[in-house]
C-alpha positions in Angstrom: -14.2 20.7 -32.5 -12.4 20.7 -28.8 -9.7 17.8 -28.8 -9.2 17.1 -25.2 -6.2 14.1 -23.7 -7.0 11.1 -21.8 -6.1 12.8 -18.5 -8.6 16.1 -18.7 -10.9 13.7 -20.2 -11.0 11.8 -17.0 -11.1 14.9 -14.5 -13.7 16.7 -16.9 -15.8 14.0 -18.1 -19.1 15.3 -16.3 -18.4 19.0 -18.0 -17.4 17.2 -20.7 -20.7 15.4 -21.4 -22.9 18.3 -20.8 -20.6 20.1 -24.1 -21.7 17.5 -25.9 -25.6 18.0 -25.0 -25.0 21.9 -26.0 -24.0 20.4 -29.9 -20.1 20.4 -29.0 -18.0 17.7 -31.0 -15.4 16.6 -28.6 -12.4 14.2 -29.2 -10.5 12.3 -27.4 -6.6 12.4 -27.7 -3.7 10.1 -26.4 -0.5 11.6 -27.3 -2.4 14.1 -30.0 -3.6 10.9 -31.7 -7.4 10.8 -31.7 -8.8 7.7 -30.0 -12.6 8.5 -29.6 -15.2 11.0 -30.3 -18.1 12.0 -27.8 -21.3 12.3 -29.5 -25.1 12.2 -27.9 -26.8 9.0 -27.6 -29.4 8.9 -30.0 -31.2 5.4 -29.0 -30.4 1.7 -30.4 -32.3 0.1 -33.1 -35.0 1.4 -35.1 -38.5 0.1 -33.8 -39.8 -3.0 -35.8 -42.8 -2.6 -38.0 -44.6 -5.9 -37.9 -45.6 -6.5 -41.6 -43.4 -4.4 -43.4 -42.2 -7.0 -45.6 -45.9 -8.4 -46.5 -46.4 -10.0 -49.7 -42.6 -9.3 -50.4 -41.5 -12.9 -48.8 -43.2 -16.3 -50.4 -42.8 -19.8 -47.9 -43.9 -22.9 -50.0 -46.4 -25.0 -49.1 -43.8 -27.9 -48.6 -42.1 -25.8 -45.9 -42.4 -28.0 -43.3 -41.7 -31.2 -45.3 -39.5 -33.6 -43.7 -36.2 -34.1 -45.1 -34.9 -36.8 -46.8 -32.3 -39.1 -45.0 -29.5 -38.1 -47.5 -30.3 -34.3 -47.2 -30.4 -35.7 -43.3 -27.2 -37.7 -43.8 -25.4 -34.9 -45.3 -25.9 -32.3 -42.0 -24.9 -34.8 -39.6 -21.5 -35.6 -41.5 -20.3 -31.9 -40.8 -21.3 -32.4 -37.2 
């Protein structure tokens, strides 16, 4: 692991990065405390899988029921 301050951080940052493609765990230190730790990007979310959850979730057939006006009532007083 190569802890590095704020200030070489800043003037290296390009060298820096292309350590961290090679596998190198850098931190970042201000005043010898670390603040931040450079790792790859490895992507955001997982991909969705449409249907992984079939037959797992039930909706009743009432679903789409209206509500009655004290269920109604009972919303619009926290409004």
């Amino acid at each position: 692991m190569v802890v590095v301050n704020t200030h070489e951080a800043k003037t290296n940052l390009s060298r820096l990065l292309d350590e961290v493609l090679e596998g190198q765990d850098i931190v970042i230190a201000r005043g010898n405390k670390p603040l931040a730790r450079l790792v790859p990007y490895t992507g955001g979310k997982c991909a969705r899988k449409p249907g992984v959850l079939k037959g797992r979730i039930k909706v009743s057939e009432d679903f789409d029921t209206p509500l009655s006006d004290e269920i109604v009532a009972s919303f619009e007083a926290g409004a």
